[in-house]
N, C-alpha and C positions, 0 to 999 in steps of 0.2 A: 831660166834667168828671171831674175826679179829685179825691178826700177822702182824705186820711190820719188816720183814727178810731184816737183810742187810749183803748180802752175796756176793760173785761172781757169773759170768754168763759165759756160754759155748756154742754157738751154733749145734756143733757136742757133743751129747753125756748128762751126767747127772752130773754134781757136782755143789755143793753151791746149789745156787737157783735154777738151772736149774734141780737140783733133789729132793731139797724141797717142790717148789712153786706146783705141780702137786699133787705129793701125800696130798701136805693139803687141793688144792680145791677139789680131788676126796673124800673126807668125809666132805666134807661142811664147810669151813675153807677159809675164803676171807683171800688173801694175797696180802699185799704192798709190792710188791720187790724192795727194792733199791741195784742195781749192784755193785759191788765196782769194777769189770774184764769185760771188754766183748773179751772173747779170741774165737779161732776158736774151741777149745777144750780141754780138762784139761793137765796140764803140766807135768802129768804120761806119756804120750808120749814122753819126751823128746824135743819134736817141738813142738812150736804151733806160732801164730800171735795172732794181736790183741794191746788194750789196755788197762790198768791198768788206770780208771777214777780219778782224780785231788780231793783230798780228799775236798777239796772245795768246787766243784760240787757236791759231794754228801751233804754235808752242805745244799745247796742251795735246791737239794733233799726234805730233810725233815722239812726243812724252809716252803716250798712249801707247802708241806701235810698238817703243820701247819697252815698256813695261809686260807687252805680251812676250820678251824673249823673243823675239821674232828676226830685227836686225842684223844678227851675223847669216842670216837667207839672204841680205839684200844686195845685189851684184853693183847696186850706183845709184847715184842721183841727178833728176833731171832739175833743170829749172828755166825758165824762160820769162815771159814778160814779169815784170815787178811793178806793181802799182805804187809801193812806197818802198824811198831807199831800209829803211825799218827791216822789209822783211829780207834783205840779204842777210843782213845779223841769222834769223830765222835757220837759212838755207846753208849758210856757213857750221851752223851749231847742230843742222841736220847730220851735215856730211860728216860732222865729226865725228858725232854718236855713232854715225853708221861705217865709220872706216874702225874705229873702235871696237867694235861687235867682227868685221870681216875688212880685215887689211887689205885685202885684193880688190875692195869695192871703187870704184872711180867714178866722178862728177864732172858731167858733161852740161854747161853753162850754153844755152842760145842767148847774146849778148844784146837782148832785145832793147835798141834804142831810136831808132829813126832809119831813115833810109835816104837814096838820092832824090829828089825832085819835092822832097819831104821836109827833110832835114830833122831836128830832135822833136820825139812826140810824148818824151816819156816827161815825166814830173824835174823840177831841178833837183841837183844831189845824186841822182840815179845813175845818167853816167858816168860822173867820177868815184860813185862808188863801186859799177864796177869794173872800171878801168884798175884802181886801186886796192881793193879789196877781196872781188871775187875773181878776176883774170887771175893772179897769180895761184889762186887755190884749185883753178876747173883743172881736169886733165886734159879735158877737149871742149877748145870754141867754135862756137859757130855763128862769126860775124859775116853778115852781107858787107859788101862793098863800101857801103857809108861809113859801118861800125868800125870795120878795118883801120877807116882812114883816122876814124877819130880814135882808137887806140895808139897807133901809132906817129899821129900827128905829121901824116906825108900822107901824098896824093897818089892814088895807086891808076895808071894809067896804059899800062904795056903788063905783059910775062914777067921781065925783069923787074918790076915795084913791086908789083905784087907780089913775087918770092922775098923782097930786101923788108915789106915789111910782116909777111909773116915770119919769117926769122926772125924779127926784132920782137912780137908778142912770143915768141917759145923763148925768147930769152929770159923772157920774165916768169916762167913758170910751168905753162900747158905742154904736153907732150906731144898733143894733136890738134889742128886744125885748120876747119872746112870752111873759105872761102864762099859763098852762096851769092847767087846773084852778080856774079863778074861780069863786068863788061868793059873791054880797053879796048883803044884803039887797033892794035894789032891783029883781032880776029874779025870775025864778020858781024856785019851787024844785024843781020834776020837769026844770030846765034845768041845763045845765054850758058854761062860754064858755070864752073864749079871747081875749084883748087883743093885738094885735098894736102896736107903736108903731113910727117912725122921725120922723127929721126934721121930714116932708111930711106927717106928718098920723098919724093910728090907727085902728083897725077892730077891732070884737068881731062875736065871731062866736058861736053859739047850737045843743047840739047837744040831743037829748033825754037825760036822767040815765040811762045802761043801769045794769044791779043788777049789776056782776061783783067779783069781786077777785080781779085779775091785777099783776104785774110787768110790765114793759118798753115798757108804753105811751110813757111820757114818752121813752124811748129812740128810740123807731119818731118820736115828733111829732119830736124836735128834730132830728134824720135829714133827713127828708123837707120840714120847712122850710127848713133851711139849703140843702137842693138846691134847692129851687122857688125861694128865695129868689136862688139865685146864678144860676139860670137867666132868670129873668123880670126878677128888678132889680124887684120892685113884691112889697109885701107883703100885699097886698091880695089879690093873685092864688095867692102862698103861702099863706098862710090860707086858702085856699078850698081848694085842692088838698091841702091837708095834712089840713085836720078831716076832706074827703069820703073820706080812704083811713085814717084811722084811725078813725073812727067803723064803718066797713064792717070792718074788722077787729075791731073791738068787739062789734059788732052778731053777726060769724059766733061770737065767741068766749061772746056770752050764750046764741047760742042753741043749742050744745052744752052747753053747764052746765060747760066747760072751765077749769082753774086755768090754762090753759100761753094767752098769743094768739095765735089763730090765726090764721098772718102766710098760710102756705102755701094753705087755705081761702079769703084775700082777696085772694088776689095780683095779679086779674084788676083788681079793682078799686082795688089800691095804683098798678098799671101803668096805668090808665085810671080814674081816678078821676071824672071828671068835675067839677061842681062844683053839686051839689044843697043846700049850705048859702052863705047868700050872706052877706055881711060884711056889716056895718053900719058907715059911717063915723062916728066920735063924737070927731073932732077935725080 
């Protein structure tokens, strides 16, 4: 399988690509990274350097790939944080070329805008572009809780909202998607899930609440889903291989008292995950 992720990049540390591109080749997953950032390190620090690459140059980018004949290899594309609404144009015009080249390829969007307790962190413009523009083009989202709410414009609270509004984002277009970061009243609170939905049915899944605050988690899940997802065809079985290698990457990252994830420390367990949390079917 082959992904062509176009994300950011961080030399100190793991977000965007620099936390996806690892965990997809440790399970056999050729990745084409195109950078949209190359900073010293993620901007959870409050400091960093670096530059934010000329949405141009990354054109030029995947012009290039293209031109080696190489695109109908490519099974999807990734994409996740967006520093300027500009480069979804970009990512849009990726996935074109590349369903172009190979019909069966599918784009899998992390809908990276803000979160709870946060609220929007990304530039103005960004999320309505892709509320508008790129949700209906992904095959598969992967908005946390906040994202959710603000596509859908309702408050996701209990099982029941949270099914009514990811129904209402597959109305618009996507054929999958992963809920991350759920938290309602209805379940426990030392717990943290995860909603998977398609067509054929849904699955939450249930992990324990670890105490850390890191970056690039959401990067690592929607990565390692959209593989397992394209490998298996069953999200059930995604779900399950996805929470067991990021949870164990969690798990090694609290029990160093670590800011950065530590993807290197779990690699064994990203690469063989097993599947020691088991979905729960609730559709």
């Amino acid at each position: 399988m082959t992904i062509l992720s176009i994300q950011s990049s961080v030399a100190y540390g793991h977000v965007g690509n620099s936390a996806a591109v690892f965990p997809l080749q440790r399970i056999g997953v050729e990745v084409w990274p195109v950078n949209t950032v190359y900073f010293s390190n993620h901007t959870g620090y409050g400091a960093w350097r670096g530059i934010v690459l000329p949405v141009q140059t990354l054109a030029e980018v995947v012009l290039g790939i293209e031109e080696r004949g190489v695109l109908h290899e490519c099974d999807g594309v990734l994409s996740g944080y967006m520093g300027d609404a500009s480069l979804g144009g970009v990512i849009l015009e990726a996935f074109t070329r590349v369903k172009r080249a190979n019909p069966d390829a599918t784009y899998c969007c992390d809908p990276v805008m803000g979160d709870v307790g946060r609220g929007f962190f990304v530039r103005p413009g960004i999320p309505e572009f892709i509320r508008d523009r790129i949700v209906p083009e992904a095959t598969i989202i992967t908005p946390n809780q906040f994202e959710l709410e603000y596509l859908t414009d309702r408050k996701v609270t209990d099982l029941e909202s949270a099914l009514a509004s990811v129904d209402q984002v597959m109305a618009g277009g996507p054929r999958v998607v992963l809920v991350t970061s759920l938290r309602r009243r209805d379940a426990g609170h030392d717990r943290i899930e995860m909603l998977a939905v398609d067509s054929a049915g849904g699955y939450l899944i249930e992990t324990p609440l670890l105490q850390v605050n890191v970056n690039g988690a959401g990067d690592v899940t929607a990565a390692l889903f959209f593989a397992h997802w394209r490998t298996s065809g069953s999200i059930q079985i995604a779900l399950e291989l996805t929470t067991a290698a990021v949870f164990a990457v969690l798990e090694a990252t609290a029990e160093k008292g670590a800011r950065e994830i530590q993807l290197i420390a779990a690699q064994e367990s990203i690469a063989n995950p097993g599947r020691p949390f088991r979905a729960a079917r609730v559709r």
